[in-house]
C-alpha positions as CSV (number, residue, x, y, z in Angstrom):
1,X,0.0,0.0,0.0
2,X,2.6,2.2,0.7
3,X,5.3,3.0,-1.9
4,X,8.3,4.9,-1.3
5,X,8.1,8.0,-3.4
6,X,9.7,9.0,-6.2
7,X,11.9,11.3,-6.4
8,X,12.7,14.1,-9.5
9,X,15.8,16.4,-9.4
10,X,15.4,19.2,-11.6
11,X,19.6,19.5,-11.7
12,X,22.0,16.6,-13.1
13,X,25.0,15.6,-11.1
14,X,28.0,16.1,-13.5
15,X,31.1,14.4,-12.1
16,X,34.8,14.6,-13.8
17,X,36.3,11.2,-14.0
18,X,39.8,11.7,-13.8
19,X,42.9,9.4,-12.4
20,X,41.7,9.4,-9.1
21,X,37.5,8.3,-10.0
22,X,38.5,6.0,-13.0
23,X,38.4,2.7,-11.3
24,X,35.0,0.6,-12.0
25,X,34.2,0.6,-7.7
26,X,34.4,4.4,-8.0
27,X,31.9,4.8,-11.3
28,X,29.8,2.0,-9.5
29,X,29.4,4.4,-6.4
30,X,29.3,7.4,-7.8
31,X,26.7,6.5,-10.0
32,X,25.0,4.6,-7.3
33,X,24.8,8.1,-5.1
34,X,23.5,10.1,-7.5
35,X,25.9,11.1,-10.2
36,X,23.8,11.2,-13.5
37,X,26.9,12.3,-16.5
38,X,30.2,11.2,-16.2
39,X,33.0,14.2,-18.0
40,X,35.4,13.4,-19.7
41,X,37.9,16.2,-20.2
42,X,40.0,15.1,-23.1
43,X,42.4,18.3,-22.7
44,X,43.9,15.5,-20.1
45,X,44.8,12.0,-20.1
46,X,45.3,10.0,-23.2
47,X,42.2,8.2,-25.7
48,X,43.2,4.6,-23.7
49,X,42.2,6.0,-20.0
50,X,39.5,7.8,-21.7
51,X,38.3,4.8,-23.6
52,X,38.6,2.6,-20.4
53,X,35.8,4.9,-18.4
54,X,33.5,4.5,-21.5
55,X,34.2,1.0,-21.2
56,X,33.4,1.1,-17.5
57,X,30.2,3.8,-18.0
58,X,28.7,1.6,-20.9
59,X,29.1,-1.6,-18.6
60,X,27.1,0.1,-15.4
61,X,24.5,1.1,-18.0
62,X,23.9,-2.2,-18.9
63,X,23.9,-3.9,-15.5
64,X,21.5,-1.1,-14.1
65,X,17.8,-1.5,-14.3
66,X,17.2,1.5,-12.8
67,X,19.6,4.6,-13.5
68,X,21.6,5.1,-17.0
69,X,24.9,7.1,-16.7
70,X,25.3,9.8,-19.8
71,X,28.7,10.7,-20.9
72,X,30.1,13.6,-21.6
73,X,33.6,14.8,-23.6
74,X,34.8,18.2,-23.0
75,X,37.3,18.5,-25.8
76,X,40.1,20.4,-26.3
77,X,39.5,23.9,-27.2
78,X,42.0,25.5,-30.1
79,X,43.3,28.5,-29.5
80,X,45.1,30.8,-31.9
């Protein structure tokens, strides 16, 4: 009869994955406290590391019935 509610944030958790966050336990509990996009800021680390957290994001995805994980690149920007 009684159903816990549901509840709808408004505002997305964004959450840089860097050296320290890029293990699969870290995704895994950061997506499993409320992180909702995982950045990727391709200014640092190499395509490998950055490949291996898409690996990792894509994986969660597809275990989780209940939350998805977006990802986001922030690329390099050129400057003149």
């Amino acid at each position: 009869m009684w159903s816990k509610p549901v509840v709808r944030r408004k505002t997305k958790i964004v959450c840089t994955i860097g050296p320290s966050t890029n293990t699969r336990e870290m995704i895994w509990k950061l997506a499993e406290t409320g992180m909702n996009v995982a950045r990727l800021n391709m200014s640092h680390g190499d395509h490998a590391s950055h490949q291996k957290v898409i690996d990792l994001v894509k994986e969660y995805n597809a275990q989780s019935k209940d939350n998805t994980i977006a990802i986001m690149l922030d690329t390099k920007a050129s400057f003149p």
